[in-house]
N, C-alpha and C positions, 0 to 999 in steps of 0.2 A: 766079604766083597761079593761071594755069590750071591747071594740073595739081597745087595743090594741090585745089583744087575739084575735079576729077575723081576724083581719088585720095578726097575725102571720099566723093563719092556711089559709089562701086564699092568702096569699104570700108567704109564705115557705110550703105551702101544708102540714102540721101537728101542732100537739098542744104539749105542753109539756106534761109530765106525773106527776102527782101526787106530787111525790118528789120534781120537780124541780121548778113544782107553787111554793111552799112552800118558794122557796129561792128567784123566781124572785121575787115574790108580797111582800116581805117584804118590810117595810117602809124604803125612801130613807137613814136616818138616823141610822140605825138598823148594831149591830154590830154580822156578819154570822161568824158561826163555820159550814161549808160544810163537811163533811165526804162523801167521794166518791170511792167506790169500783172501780177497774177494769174495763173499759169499760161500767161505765154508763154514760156515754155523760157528762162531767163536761164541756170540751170546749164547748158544746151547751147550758151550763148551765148560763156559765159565760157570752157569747156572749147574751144570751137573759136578761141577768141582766141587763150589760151594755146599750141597747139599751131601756130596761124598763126605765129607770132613765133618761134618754135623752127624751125620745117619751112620757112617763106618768108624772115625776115629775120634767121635765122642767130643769135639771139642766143641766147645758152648758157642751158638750160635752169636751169642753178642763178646764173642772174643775172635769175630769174623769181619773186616772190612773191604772191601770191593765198591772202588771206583771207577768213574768212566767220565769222556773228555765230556758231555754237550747234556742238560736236562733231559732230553727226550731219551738218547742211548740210557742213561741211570733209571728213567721210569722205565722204558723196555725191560731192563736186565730185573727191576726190582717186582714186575709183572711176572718174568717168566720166574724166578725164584718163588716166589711165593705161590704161584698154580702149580709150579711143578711139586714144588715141598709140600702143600696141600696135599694133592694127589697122591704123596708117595708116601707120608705119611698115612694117611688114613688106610692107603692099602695094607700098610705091614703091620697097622693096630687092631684093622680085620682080618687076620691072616694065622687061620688055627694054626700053622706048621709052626710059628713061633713061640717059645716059652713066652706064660702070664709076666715072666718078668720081664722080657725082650719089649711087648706086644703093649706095658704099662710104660716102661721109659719112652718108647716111641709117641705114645699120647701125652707126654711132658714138654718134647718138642716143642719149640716155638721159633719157627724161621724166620717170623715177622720181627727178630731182633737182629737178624743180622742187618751190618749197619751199610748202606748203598747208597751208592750219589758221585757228584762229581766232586773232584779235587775241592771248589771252594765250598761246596756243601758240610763237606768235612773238616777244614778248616773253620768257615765255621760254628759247629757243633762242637770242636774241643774248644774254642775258645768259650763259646756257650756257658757250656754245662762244669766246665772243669776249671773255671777261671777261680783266679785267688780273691780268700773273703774282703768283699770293701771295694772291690774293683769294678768300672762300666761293664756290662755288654758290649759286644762290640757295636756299632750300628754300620753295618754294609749297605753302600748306595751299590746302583745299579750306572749303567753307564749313561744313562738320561741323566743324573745327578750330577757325577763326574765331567760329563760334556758341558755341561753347565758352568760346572767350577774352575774347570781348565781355560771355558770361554774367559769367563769373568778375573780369575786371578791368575790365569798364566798368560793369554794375550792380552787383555786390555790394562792388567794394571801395568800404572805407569809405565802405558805406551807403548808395551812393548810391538805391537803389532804393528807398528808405525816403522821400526826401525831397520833401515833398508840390509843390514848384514847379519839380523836374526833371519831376517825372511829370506835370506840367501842361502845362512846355512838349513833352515826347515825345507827348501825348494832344493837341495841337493840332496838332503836323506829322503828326499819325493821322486829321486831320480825326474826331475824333471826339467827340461831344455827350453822350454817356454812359461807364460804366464797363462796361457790360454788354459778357462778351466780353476784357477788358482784364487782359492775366495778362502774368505775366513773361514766357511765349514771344512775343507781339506785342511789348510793349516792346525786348528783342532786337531783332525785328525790322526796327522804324523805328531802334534806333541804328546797326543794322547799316545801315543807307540814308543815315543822315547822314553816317558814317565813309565809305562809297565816296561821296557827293556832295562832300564837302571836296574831297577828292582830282581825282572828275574834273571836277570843274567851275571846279578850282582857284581856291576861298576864300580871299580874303586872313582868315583866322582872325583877325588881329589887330586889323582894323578892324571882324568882324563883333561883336567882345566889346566894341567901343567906344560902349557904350550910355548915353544919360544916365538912363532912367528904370533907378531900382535896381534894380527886383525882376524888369524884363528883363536886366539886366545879370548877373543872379546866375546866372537861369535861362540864360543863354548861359554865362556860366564854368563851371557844370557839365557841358552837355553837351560844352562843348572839352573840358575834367577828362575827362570819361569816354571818349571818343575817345583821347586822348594815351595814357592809363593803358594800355589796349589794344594801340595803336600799339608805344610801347616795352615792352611786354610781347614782341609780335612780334619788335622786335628784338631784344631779353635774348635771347632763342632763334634768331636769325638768320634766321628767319621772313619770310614775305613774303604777305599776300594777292594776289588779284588785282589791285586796284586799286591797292595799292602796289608792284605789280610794272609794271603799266604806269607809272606815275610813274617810276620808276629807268628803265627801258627809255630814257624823252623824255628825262630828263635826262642820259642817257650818250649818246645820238644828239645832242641839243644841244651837245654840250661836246664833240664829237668825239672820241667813247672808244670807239666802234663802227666805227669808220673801214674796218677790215678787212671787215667784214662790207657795210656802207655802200656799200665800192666797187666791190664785183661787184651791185649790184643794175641793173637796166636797165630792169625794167617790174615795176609796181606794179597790182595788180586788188584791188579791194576789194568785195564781195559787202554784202547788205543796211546796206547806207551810212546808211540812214534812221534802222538804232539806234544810231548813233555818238554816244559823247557828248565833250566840247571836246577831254580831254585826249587820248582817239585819234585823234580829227581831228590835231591836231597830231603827234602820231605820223606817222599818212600823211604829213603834209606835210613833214617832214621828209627820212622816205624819200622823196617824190615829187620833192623839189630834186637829191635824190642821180640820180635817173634823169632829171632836166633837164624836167619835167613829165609823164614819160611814165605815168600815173593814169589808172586805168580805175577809178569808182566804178557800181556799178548799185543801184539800191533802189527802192523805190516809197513814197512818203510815204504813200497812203493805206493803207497796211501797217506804218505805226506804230506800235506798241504799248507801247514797255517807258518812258514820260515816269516810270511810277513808279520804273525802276530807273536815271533820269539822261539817258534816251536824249536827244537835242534834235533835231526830225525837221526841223528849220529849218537846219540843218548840211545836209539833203540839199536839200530847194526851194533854199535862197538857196545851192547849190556853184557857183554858176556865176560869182556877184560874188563869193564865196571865194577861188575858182583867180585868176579876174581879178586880185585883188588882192594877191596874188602874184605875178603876169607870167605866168601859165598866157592861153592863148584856149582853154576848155573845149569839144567840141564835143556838143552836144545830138544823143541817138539817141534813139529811143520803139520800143519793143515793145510793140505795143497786140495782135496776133493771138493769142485765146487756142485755146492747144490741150487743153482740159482737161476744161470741159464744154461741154452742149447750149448750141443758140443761145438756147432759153425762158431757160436759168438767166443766160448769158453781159449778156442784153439786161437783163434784171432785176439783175444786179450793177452794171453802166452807170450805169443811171438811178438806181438807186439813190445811187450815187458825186455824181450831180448834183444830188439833191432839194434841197439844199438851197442860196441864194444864198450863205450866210454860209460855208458850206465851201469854196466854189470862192476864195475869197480867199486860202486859203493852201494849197490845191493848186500841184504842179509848175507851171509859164507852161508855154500852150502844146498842154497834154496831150490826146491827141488820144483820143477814145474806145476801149472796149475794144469789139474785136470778135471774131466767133467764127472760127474756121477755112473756109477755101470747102467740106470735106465734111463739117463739122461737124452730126449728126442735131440734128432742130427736137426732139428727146425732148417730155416731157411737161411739160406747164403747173407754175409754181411752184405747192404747192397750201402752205393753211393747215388747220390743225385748232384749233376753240376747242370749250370745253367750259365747262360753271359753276365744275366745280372742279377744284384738281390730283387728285384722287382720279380723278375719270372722265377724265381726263386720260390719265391713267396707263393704265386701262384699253384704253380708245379704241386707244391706241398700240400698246399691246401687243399687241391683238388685230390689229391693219393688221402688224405685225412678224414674227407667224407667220406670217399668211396670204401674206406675200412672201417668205419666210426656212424655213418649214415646212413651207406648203401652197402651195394652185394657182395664189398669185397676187393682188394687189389691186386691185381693177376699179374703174376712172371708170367714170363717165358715159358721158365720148366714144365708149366701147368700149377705152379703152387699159387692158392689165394689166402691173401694176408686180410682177416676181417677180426671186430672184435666179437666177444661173446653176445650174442645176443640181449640174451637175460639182466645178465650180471655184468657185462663191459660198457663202458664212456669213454670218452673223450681223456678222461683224466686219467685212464691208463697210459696214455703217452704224456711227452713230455721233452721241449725244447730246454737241450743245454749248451749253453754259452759262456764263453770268457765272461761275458760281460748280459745281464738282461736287459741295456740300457735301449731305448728305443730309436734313439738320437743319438748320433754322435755328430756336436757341434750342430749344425742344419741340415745333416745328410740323414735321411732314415735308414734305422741297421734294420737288419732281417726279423731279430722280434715286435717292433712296430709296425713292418709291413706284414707281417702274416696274422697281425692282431685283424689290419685291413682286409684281408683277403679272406679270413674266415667269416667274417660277418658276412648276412645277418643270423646265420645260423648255429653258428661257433661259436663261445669265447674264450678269451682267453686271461689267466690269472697270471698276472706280473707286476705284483704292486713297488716293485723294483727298477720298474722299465724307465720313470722320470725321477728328476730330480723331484723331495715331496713339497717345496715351496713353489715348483712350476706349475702343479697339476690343477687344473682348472677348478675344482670341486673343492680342494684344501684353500688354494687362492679365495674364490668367494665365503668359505667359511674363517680364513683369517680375515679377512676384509670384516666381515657382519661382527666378530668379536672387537672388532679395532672403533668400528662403529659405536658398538656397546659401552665401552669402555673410558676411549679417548674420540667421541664423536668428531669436534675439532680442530686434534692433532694438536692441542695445548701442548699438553705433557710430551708430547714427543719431542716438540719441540725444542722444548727446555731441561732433557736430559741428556747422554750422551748414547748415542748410537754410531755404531760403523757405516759409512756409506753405502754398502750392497744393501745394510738392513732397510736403510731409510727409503732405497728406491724399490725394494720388494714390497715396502708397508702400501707405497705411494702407490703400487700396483694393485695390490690384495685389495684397498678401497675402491679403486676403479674399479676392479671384477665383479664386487662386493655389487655397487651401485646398478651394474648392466645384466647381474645375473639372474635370470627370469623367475627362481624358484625363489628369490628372497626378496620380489619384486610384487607379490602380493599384499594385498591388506593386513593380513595378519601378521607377517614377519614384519612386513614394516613397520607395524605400533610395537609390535614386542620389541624392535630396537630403539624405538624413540623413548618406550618406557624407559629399557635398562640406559639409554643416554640422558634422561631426565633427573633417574634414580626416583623418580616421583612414589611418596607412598612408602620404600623400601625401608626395613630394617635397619639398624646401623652395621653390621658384617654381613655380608652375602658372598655366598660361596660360589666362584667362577664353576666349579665344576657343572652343580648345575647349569649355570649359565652355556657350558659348555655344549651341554647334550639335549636343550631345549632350544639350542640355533639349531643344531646338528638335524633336529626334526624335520625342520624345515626342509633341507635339504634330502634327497630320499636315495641319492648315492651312498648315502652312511649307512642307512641302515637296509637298504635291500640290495647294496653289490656289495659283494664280497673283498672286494678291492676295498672299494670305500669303507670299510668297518677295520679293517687293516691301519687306514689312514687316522681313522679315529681314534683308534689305540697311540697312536704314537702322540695325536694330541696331548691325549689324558694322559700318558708315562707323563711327556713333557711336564701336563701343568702339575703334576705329583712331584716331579724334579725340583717344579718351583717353590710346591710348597713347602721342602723339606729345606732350601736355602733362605728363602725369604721371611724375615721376622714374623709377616701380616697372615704366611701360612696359607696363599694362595685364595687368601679374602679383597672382598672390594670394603674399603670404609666409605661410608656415604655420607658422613658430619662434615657439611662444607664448613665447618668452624676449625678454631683452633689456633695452631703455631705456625707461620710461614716458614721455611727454611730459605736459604741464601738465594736459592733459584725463585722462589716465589711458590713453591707446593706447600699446599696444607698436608695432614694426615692424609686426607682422601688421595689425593692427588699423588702420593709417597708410593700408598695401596696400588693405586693403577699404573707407576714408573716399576715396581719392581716386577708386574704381572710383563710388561713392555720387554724388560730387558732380559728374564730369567722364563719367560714362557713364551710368550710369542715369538721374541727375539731371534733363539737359536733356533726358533722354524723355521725361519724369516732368511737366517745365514745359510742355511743349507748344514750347519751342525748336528741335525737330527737324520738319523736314515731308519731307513724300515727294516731292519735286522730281523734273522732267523727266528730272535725268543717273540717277532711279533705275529710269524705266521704259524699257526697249530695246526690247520689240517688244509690240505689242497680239497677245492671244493671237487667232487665227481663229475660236473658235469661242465668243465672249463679246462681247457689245456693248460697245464703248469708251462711256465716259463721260468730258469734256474739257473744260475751261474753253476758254475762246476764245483764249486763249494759249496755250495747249500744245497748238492745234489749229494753229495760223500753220506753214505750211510745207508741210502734209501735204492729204491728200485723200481722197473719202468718195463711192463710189459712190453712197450714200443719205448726204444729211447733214440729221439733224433740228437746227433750232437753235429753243432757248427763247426766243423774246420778252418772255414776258409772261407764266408761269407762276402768280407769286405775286402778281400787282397786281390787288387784290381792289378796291383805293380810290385814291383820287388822294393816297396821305398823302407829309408830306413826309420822311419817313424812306425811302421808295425813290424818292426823285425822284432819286438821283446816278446811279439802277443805269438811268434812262431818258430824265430829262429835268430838267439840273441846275439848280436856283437858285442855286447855291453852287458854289465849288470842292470837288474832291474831292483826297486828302491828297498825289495827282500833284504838282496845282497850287500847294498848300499850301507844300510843303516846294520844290519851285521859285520862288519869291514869297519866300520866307524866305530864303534865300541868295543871289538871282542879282542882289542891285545888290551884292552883295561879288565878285564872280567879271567875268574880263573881257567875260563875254557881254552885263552889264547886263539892265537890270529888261526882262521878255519885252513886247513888244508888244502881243498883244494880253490883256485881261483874263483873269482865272483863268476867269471862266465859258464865256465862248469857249472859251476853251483847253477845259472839260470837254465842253463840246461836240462839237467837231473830234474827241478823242478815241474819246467814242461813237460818234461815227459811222466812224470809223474799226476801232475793236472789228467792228460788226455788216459794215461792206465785206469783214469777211477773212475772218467767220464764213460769211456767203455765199457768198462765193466758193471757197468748202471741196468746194462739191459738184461732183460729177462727173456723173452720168445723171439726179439726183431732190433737190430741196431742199423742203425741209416746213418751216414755219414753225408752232411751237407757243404757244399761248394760252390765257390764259382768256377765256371770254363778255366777262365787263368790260373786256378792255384789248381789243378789237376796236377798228379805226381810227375807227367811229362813235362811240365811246364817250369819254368826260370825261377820261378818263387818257392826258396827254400822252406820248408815245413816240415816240422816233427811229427805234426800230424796226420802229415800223409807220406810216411815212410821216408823221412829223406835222417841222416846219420849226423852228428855232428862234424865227421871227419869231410862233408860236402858230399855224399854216396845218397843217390835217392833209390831206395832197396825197391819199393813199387811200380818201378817205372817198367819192367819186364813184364812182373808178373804179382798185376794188383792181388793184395786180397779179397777182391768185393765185387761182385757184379751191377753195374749200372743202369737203373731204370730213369 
């Protein structure tokens, strides 16, 4: 152990701290309960485990598994494993003080086997590699496939979409009180939530349909109907989502059909533990019996966030009577020293974590405050900014953005100036986080569309999040120009079946298409008469091209960053298509052949499936711009971030919205600050969980929405690095009538900041 330590600090030039001895040096065999605040190194934490257990207690590196929740966390951890094991190896193989024989097995080494990824990476790779002779592969779609499938056979076959007490009970697991906003893409949306909640929360289905009142009875057999229809659609194709990929995974580990794979495991690390939901829990546990307990979970509860995607953050607090109860003695470790930011910001995430009585109740036992680093700088006071409206909001902002981003700097009071680094600082050190990055809501502009406005022309800003992506003028004119290419006419449109939103988005996309100046030239315009001629062309032609030789034309695709974002979601999509539709995402060009009932030839079949399974669901608003489609924030454009897509990452300057749009105490934004009611989390949690073996949750839905918020705004905060700003309006200032979690007020109706804010106000 000595001279693994030494070899750490003389090859990665530092030692661990205190806390995280504690976890690496425990015995290979020993079952970890990690608690890990905000930015206390947990990936340095785990990486030095992992390589503990390989370098000190001998066990083979590919008898080592460590997962993590999100692709980009698994490439980090599988980054720092591999440089550091590099590093630490090579140092102990150059290292006379060790015997030839020590200094020979360390260059036998190979850390590039231990095996890292997320939960379905691992799933699956056992089904992969360890499946029984004679049997498929799996084929795992992504959720462009899925969204597709669910369009296609869970709401439209036979009707279902049409039928007004399906769409009643999907608008109640939506927690929603109106229609406004309520289109076939949302709907997708929540069945897609209910389809992975059966699964991981494993619903006894049969008992949940065993309803006496009729008209809930009905409404539950349709939405089982529309899940099922989906499901075996999946299989007819030998298909697998995510969530029924981990289901096969459990139940081939269950039944011992993994056995191979099973018994080279030795040690088990499992990374944000807190969004686990039942059925990967049991997954671990299964593996964790194969390695005799030896489970290393870390996560932080008050880093909860995904209860709407199944997560159950009570899987992470209650692991400890979990393991128990399995013959595990878990051992409690806390990583409280944060290395991340100032002590101002570190002190003000703390208290904030405590404000309130009614959260500390279902926090970790135990949890010892966050603190900052012993050279951690006191940087600058938290500050706030409120304004009367989002309009001087915007402005305000954007003027303090230059002045620290373009010019000399932003001066307190104190005398302190907030500027970025000269050299090495942009723009894209900060960074607006939001409930929501929408730029609109309804016809009012929110705060991230107006400070898009206010920082031009010298600013921008990156929020390919901010519209709906069938509104956005750029996507608009480029589904127009394909609809062109394709169905110049609207023949085939017309003589297939489409949902109404779709038909009046296509009717749109072609006007755009027609008026949009860039595809109003000579050349885009014969390049569309060509592909609508087909003149000349092969008998298959592959849209793809077609796709990215429109896209030319336009030069938002390929020189803003936004618009190449956009373009990816095309190409998922028409990948989507290809992997559903017989023709494979081709156009047939043989006007000959067999009519079918409607009156399409081949060709015509070709261009109805590219309509309904590619464009279509661009068209319904079923497609969004998700996290796997943005990889790097450009440097020199402000990120715009919902507070989820911010969890993981960090922010020189982090501005976070409070309270932007709360002009009044109405109850239409009480969920986004301070709930009366559940929100569609709780909703659709509440609705299946006395069918599932977890039973009905504990505490109320409205607790629960509670804990939640405050959980949202602990990760938003804790985002920042050197500078945290809290943005507002006048009205929801902590003196003012409008309850908010966000700015100190308690569940029990107590607004703790009204004396004695935490923040100073510029």
């Amino acid at each position: 152990m000595k001279e693994f330590f030494g070899c750490h600090a003389e090859a990665l030039g530092f030692l661990p701290d205190k806390e995280k001895y504690e976890a690496i040096t425990a015995s290979p065999d020993a079952t970890l309960y990690v608690v890990a605040g905000p930015g206390t190194g947990k990936t340095a934490c785990l990486a030095a485990r992992l390589l503990k257990l390989v370098l000190v207690d001998d066990v083979p590196p590919d008898g080592i598994v460590a997962t993590t929740f999100t692709n980009k966390a698994a490439a980090e951890l599988r980054s720092r494993v591999l440089d550091w094991g590099f590093r630490m190896t090579s140092h102990l193989a150059a290292d006379k003080r060790l015997s030839k024989k020590k200094r020979k097995a360390v260059e036998a080494v190979d850390v590039n086997q231990i095996i890292t990824g997320t939960i379905d990476s691992l799933c699956e790779d056992m089904l992969m590699r360890y499946r029984d002779p004679g049997t498929q592969p799996p084929i795992v779609v992504d959720e462009f496939v899925a969204g597709t499938l669910l369009l296609r056979n869970g709401l439209f076959e036979d009707g279902r979409f049409r039928s007004r007490r399906f769409d009643d009970l999907l608008m109640y697991l939506d927690a929603r009180a109106s229609k406004f906003g309520w289109n076939v893409g949302r709907k997708t949306e929540v069945l897609a939530a209910v389809a992975d909640r059966l699964i991981h929360d494993q619903v006894d289905t049969a008992r949940y349909q065993q309803e006496r009142d009729p008209d809930e009875k009905y409404k539950r057999q349709k939405l089982i109907e529309a899940v099922t229809s989906y499901r075996e659609e999946l299989d007819k194709r030998l298909m697998m989502d995510y969530a029924r990929l981990e289901e096969e995974a459990f139940t081939r580990l269950r039944n011992g059909q993994l056995s191979t794979f099973v018994g080279r495991i030795r040690a088990l690390l499992v990374d944000e533990y807190q969004d686990t939901n039942l059925l990967q829990e049991q997954i671990y546990f299964q593996l964790g019996r194969a390695c005799a307990g030896a489970l290393t979970v870390v996560g932080d509860d008050d880093q909860s966030l995904y209860r709407f995607r199944g997560a159950t953050v009570e899987l992470f607090s209650g692991f400890p009577e979990r393991a128990a109860a399995v013959g595990w003695a878990p051992k409690p470790v806390y990583l409280q020293t944060n290395y991340r930011s100032t002590q101002q910001i570190v002190r003000f995430v703390d208290k904030y974590a405590r404000l309130d009585p009614g959260y500390q109740q279902v926090r970790a036992s135990n949890k010892p405050p966050l603190t900052p680093r012993a050279n951690a700088p006191e940087g600058p006071p938290v500050m706030a900014m409120f304004r009367d409206t989002a309009e001087e909001l915007a402005q305000s902002l954007a003027r303090m953005l230059r002045q620290v981003f373009r010019g000399d700097g932003f001066n307190l009071d104190s005398g302190v100036t907030i500027r970025c680094q000269r050299r090495e600082g942009d723009i894209g050190d900060a960074a607006l986080l939001c409930g929501s990055p929408r730029e609109h809501r309804g016809t009012t502009p929110a705060l991230p569309g107006l400070l898009r406005r206010a920082l031009l022309p010298d600013i921008k800003v990156f929020n390919p999040r901010g519209q709906e992506l069938q509104d956005i003028p750029a996507v608009a004119a480029l589904g127009g120009g394909l609809l062109s290419c394709l169905d110049p006419d609207a023949r085939i449109e017309a003589a297939i079946f489409l949902p109404p939103q779709t038909r009046s988005t296509f009717q749109t996309w072609r006007l755009s298409a027609n008026d949009y100046p860039a595809l109003n030239k000579k050349l885009p315009r014969n390049f569309i008469k060509g592909w609508a001629s087909r003149g000349g062309f092969p008998e298959r032609v592959s849209v793809l091209e077609l796709l990215y030789s429109l896209s030319a034309f336009l030069p938002e695709f390929h020189d803003d960053a936004e618009g190449q974002v956009y373009l990816e979601a095309f190409a998922r999509q028409l990948s989507a298509c290809e992997q559903v539709s017989s023709f494979r995402g081709r156009v047939i060009t043989d006007p000959n052949g067999e009519r079918d009932a409607k009156g399409l030839n081949l060709g015509d079949r070709s261009v109805r499936d590219l309509l309904q399974h590619f464009l279509g669901p661009l068209a319904a608003g079923s497609v969004d711009v998700n996290e796997d489609l943005i990889e790097d924030f450009p440097r020199d454009r402000l990120p715009v971030l919902s507070i989820h897509q911010a969890k993981g990452l960090e922010f020189p300057l982090a501005i976070v919205d409070i309270g932007s749009s709360f002009k009044s105490n109405h109850h239409s934004n009480r969920f986004k600050r301070y709930p009366i009611g559940p929100t569609a989390a709780q909703v659709m949690e509440d609705h299946f969980r006395s069918y599932t073996p977890l039973g009905v949750p504990q505490r109320d839905d409205v607790d629960r929405a509670f804990d939640d918020l405050y959980r949202q705004y602990f990760v938003a905060f804790s985002r920042a690095r050197d500078v945290l700003l809290l943005v507002a309006l006048n009205s929801a200032r902590p003196d003012a009538n409008i309850p908010n979690v966000a700015m100190g007020w308690r569940r029990d109706g107590k607004a703790v900041w009204v004396k004695k804010p935490p923040f100073i106000e510029i």
